[in-house]
N, C-alpha and C positions, 0 to 999 in steps of 0.2 A: 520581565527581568526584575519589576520589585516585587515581586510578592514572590521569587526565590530568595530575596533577600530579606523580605520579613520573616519568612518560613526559617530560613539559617540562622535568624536570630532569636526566634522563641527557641528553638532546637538548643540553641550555644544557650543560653539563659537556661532552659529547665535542665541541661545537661549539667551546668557550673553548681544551681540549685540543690542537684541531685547529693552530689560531690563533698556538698559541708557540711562538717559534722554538728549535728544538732545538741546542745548539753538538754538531759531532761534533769525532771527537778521529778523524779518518783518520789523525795521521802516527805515532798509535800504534799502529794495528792491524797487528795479526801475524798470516796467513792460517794458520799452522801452530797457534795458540791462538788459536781465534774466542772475541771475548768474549762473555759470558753475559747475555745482554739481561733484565731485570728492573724492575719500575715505578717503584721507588725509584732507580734509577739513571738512569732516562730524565728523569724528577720532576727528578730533580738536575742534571741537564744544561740544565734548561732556564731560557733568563733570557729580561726581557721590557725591551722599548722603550717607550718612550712611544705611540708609534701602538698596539703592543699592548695597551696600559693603556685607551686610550682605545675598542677595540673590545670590550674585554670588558665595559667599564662600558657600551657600545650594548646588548650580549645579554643584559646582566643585567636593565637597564630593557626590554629588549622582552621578558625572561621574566617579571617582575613582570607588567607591564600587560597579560599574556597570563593568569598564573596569578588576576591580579583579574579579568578576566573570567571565567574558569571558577567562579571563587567565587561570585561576585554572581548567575549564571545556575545557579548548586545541581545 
């Protein structure tokens, strides 16, 4: 039963992940110093809109009423 519920959670997580829209910064990039891609920096780059707000709280509630079934079915 937990490791359908660890499994539910990396799924809702790279699913909400997927979701955000990322700002890039093209009119900085310099081909002669590629920048150095890191999570914290991607993390950082990312802001959210209202539609986005409003689809992560759909994934959250269908990973609730997902992981209550798994619970209630043991």
């Amino acid at each position: 039963m937990w490791w359908k519920l660890g499994i539910l959670s990396l799924i809702t997580a790279a699913l909400i992940f997927c979701i955000i829209p990322i700002r890039t910064h093209a009119v900085l990039f310099d081909p002669a110093k590629p920048p150095k891609w890191t999570l914290s920096g991607i993390i950082a780059n990312m802001y959210l809109t209202p539609g986005t707000v409003a689809i992560i709280c759909m994934l959250l509630a269908l990973a609730a009423c997902v992981a209550f079934r798994i619970v209630r079915r043991g």
